[in-house]
C-alpha positions in Angstrom: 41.8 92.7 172.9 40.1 89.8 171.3 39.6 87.0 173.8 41.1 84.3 171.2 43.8 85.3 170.9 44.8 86.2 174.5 43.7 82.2 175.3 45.5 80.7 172.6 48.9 82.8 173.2 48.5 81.8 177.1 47.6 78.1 176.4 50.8 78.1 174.1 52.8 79.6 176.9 52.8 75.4 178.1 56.1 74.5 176.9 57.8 77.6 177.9 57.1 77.1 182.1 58.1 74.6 183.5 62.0 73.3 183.9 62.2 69.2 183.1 62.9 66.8 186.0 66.1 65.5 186.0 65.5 62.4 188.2 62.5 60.8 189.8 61.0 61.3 193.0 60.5 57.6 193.8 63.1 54.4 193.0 62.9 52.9 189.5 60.4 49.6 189.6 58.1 51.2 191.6 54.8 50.8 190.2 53.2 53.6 188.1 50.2 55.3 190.2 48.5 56.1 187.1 48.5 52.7 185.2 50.6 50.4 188.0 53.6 49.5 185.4 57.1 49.3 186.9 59.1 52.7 186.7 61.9 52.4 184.3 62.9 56.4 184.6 61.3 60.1 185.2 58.5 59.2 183.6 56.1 56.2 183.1 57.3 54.6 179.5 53.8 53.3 179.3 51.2 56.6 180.2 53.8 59.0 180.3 53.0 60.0 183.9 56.1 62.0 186.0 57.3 59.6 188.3 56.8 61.8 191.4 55.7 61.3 195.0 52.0 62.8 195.1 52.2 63.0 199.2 53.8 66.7 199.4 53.5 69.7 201.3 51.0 72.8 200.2 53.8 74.5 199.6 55.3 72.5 197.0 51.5 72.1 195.7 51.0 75.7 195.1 54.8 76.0 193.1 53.5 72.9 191.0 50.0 75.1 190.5 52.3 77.9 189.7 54.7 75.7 187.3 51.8 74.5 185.5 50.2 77.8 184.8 53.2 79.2 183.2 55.1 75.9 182.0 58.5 77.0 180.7 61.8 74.9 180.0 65.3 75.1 178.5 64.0 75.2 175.3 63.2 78.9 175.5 66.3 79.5 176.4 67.9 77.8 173.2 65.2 78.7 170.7 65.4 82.5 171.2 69.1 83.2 170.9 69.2 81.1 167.0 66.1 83.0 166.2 68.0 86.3 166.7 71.4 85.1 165.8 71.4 81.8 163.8 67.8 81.8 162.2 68.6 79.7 158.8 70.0 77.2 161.7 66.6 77.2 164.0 64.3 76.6 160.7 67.0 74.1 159.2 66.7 72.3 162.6 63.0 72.0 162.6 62.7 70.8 158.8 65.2 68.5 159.5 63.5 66.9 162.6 65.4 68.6 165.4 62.8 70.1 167.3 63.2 68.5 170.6 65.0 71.0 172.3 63.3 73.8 170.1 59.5 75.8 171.5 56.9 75.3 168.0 57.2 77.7 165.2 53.3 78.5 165.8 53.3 78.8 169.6 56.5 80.9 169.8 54.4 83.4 166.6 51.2 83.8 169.0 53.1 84.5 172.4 55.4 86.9 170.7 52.1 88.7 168.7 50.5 89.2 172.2 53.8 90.4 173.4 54.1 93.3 170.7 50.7 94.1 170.4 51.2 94.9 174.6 54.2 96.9 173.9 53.3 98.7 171.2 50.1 99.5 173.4 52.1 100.6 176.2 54.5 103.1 173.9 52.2 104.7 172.4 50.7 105.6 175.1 53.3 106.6 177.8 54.5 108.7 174.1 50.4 109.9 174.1 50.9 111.4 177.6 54.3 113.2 177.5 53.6 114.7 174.5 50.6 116.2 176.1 52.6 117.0 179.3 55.0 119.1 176.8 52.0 120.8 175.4 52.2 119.1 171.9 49.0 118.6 170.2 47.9 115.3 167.8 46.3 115.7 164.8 44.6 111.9 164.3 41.6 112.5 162.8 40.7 112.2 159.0 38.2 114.0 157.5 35.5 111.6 155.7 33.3 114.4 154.5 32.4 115.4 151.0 33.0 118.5 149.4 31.2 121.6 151.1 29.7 122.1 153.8 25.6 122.3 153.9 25.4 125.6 153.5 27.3 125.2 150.1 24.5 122.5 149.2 21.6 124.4 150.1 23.0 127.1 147.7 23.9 124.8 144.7 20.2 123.4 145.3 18.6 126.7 145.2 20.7 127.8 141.7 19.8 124.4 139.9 16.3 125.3 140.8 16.6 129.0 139.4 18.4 127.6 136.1 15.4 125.1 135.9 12.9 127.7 136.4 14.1 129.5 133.7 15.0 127.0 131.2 12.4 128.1 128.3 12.7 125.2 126.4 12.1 122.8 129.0 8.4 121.4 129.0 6.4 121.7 132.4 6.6 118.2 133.4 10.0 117.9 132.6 10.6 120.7 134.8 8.5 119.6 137.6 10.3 116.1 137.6 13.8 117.9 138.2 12.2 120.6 140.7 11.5 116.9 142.3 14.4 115.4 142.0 16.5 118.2 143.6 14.5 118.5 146.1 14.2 114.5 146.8 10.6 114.2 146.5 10.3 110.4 145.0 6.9 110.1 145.3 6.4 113.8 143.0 9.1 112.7 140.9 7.8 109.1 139.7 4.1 111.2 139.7 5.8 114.1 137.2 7.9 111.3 135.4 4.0 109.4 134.3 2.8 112.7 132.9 6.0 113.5 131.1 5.3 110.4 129.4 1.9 110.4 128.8 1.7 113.7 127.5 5.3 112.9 125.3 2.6 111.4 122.5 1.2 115.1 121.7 3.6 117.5 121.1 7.1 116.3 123.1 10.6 118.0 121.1 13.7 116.0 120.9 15.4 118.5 123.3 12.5 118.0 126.2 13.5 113.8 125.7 16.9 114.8 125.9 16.7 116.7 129.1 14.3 113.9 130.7 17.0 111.4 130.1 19.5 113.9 131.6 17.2 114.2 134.8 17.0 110.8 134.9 21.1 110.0 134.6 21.4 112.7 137.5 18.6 111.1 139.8 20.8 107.9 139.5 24.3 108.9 140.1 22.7 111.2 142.8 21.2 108.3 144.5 24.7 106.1 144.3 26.8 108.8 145.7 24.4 109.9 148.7 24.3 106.4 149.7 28.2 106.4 149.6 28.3 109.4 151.5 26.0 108.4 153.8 27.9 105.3 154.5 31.2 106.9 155.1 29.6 109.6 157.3 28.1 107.0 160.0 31.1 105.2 160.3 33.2 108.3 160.6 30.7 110.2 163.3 31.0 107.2 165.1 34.8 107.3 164.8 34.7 110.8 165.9 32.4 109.6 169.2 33.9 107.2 170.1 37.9 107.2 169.2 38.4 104.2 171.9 36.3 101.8 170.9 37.6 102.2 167.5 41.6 101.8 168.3 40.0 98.2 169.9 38.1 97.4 167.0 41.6 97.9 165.3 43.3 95.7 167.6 41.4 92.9 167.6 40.7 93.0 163.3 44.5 93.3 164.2 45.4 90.2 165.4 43.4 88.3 162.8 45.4 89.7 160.1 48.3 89.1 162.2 47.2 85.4 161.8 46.4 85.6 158.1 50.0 86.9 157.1 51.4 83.8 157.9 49.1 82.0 154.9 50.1 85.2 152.9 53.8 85.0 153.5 54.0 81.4 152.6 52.0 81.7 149.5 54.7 84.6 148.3 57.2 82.2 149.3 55.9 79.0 147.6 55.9 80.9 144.1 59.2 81.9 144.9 60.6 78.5 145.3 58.0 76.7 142.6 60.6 75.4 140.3 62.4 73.8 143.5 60.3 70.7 144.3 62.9 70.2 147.4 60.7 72.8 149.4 57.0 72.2 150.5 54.5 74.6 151.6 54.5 73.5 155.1 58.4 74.3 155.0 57.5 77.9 153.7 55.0 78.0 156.8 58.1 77.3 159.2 60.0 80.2 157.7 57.3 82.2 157.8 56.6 81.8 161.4 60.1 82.2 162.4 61.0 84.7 160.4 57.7 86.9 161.3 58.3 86.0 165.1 61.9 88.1 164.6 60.1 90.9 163.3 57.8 91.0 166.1 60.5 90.6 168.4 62.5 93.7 166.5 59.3 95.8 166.7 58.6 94.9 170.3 62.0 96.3 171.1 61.7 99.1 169.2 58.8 100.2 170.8 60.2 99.8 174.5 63.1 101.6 173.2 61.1 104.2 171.8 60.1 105.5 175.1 64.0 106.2 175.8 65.1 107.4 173.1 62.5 108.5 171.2 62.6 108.2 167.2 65.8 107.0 166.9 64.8 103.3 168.2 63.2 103.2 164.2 66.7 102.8 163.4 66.6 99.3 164.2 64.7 98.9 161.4 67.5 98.5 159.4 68.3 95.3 161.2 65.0 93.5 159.4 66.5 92.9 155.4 69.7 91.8 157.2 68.1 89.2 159.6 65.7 88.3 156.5 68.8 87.5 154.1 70.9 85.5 156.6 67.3 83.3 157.4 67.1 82.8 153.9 70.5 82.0 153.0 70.5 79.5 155.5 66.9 77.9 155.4 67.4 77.3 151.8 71.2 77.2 151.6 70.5 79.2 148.0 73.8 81.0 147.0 74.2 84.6 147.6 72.9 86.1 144.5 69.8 83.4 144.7 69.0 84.8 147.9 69.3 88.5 147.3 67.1 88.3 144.2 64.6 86.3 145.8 64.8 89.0 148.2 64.0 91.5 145.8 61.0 90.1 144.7 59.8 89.2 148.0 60.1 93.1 148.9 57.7 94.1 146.3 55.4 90.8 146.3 55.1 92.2 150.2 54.6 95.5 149.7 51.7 95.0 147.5 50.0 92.3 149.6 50.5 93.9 153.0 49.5 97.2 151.9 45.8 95.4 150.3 46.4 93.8 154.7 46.0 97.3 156.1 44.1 98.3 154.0 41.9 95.3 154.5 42.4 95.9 158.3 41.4 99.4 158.2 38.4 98.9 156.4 37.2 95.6 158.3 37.7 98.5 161.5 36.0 101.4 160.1 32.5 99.1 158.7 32.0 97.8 162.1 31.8 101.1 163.8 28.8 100.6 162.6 27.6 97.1 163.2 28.0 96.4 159.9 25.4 97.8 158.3 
C-alpha cells in the first residue's frame, strides 16, 4: 500500500478519537500552565490549552497516549448517519457554515478510501481461497502476445525469402536489401541500400524503384510494430512473474486516482451548474467528497457482505443513483426534474471520464512493471 496514503488517512483519523471534556480538571481562575492566564472554562481562551491537572497516574497517561493516537469525538457519530440518510442536509450544513459538530469532507474521503481499499483486499481474498477449496479455477490472465507463435514467424520469414528469391524482376541489390531486411541485418541492409543506389544511374526500371520504396515502407512499419510488441511483451512477462507485485503496483496507482476523482468529479459538476453563479467550485468539491465517501462506504459494505452472501451483496448497487439524487436534490435544492436531468448527464460525463481513470490506472500499473522504461 502506498505509504502516503496510509499516513495521511491515520493523521486524519485526529478528530475522530478522542471524546471532548465536559468540565475542567482544575477551578476556573486558575492560572494557565502553558501561558499563566486565568482559566475562564475547559480550555485556556488565550493558547487554547485543556485545562487539566498534568500530575496523574500512568494509567491515566497511557489512556491519554491511547486517546491521542486514535482521537475520535461525537462528531463521528453525527456525521455518518446524515451521510447515509440525510446527505443534501450534511453538504447544506457545511456550505452553510455548520461544521462544528461535523468530521471534514476531505478527512472523512481518505479514512473511508483506506477503509475500502482494506475490505475490498480482505474479500477478494477469503473469495480467492474458497473458491480454490471448492476446486474452482481463475482465469486472470490476458494474453499480450501478437499473432502466432515463433514457429509461425520463422515460417512467414522463410516464404518471404522464397518469394524474393524468385522474383525475376527484382534487381540483385534490391533483392539483397530485402533478404536483409527480413532477416534484420541493419548493417547489410544500409550496405545493399548504397549500391542499390549507386548502381540506380545505369540501368535501374521503374518496377526495381517501386519495390525499393516498398522494402523500405516495410522496414519502417516493421521497426514501429516490433518495438510495440516488444514493449507490451516485457511488461506482460513481468506480469506473468510476478502477479503480486503487480496487484500492489495497482493499489497504490490506485489510491492516487482515488485522489484525482475528486478534481474530476467537481470539474463534471462545475459545467453542470455553470449558468448558476450561486455555486462555487469549492462547493462542488464538498459534494464531491461526500458524495464519493457514501460510495465507498456502499462498496465497503458490499464487499464484507460479499463473503456471506456471495453475488448477491452487488445488489446494493442499486442503492448508489438513489443516494446520488436525494444528495443532489438537497445540496442544490434544484427541483425534481432539474436534478434528474443533471443526473443524466452526469451518468454519461462519468462514464466517459472514469473509464479514460481505469484505463489510466491500468496503464500507469502495467508500464511500471517495468521501471518505466
Amino acid at each position: 500500500m502506498s505509504g502516503e496514503l496510509e499516513t495521511a488517512a491515520l493523521a486524519s483519523g485526529g478528530g475522530w478519537l478522542r471524546w471532548k471534556r465536559q468540565h475542567a480538571d482544575i477551578p476556573p481562575g486558575t492560572p494557565c500552565a502553558n501561558c499563566e492566564t486565568p482559566l475562564q472554562g475547559t480550555y485556556c481562551h488565550v493558547c487554547g490549552q485543556l485545562a487539566e491537572d498534568f500530575h496523574r497516574s500512568s494509567w491515566k497517561l497511557l489512556v491519554e497516549a491511547v486517546e491521542s493516537l486514535l482521537h475520535l469525538d461525537g462528531r463521528l457519530v453525527r456525521t455518518m448517519p446524515n451521510l447515509i440518510k440525510a446527505p443534501g442536509k450534511l453538504t447544506r450544513d457545511y456550505l452553510d457554515g455548520k461544521r462544528a459538530w461535523q468530521v471534514q469532507p476531505f478527512r472523512m474521503f481518505l479514512v473511508i478510501l483506506l477503509i475500502v481499499i482494506f475490505a475490498g483486499h480482505w474479500a477478494t481474498t477469503t473469495n480467492a481461497h474458497r473458491a480454490e477449496a471448492r476446486g474452482e479455477e481463475t482465469h486472470n490472465t490476458v494474453n499480450l502476445t501478437g499473432p502466432g507463435d515463433r514457429a509461425d514467424d520463422d515460417e512467414a520469414r522463410a516464404e518471404a525469402r522464397a518469394e524474393i528469391v524468385a522474383d525475376p524482376d527484382m534487381p540483385a541489390a534490391a533483392k539483397e536489401a530485402a533478404l536483409a531486411a527480413i532477416d534484420q541485418d541493419w548493417v547489410k541492409f544500409s550496405r545493399s541500400v548504397g549500391d542499390s543506389a549507386a548502381e540506380k544511374a545505369a540501368a535501374a526500371t521503374e518496377k526495381a524503384g517501386d519495390d525499393k520504396i516498398r522494402v523500405t515502407s516495410a522496414v519502417a512499419n516493421e521497426e514501429q510494430v516490433s518495438s510495440i510488441q516488444a514493449w507490451a511483451q516485457t511488461r506482460y512477462n513481468a506480469v506473468k512473474d510476478d502477479p503480486e507485485r503487480f496487484a500492489l503496483i495497482l493499489e497504490i496507482w490506485g489510491h492516487r486516482i482515488a485522489i484525482l476523482a475528486l478534481p474530476v468529479s467537481a470539474l463534471m459538476l462545475t459545467v453542470l451548474f455553470i449558468f448558476n453563479r450561486r455555486f462555487y467550485v469549492f462547493d462542488h468539491l464538498v459534494f464531491s467528497m461526500h458524495s464519493l465517501s457514501f460510495q465507498m462506504l456502499l462498496l465497503t459494505t458490499i464487499f464484507l457482505l460479499s463473503m456471506v452472501v456471495g453475488g448477491w451483496a452487488w445488489w446494493l448497487l442499486l442503492a448508489s443513483p438513489v443516494h446520488l439524487f436525494v444528495h443532489m436534490k438537497g445540496a442544490y435544492q434544484r427541483s425534481t426534474f432539474g436534478t434528474l436531468a443533471r443526473m443524466f448527464v452526469l451518468f454519461n460525463l462519468t462514464t466517459v471520464t472514469f473509464s479514460l481513470l481505469a484505463v489510466l490506472w491500468l496503464y500507469l500499473g502495467f508500464n511500471e512493471m517495468a521501471g518505466g522504461h
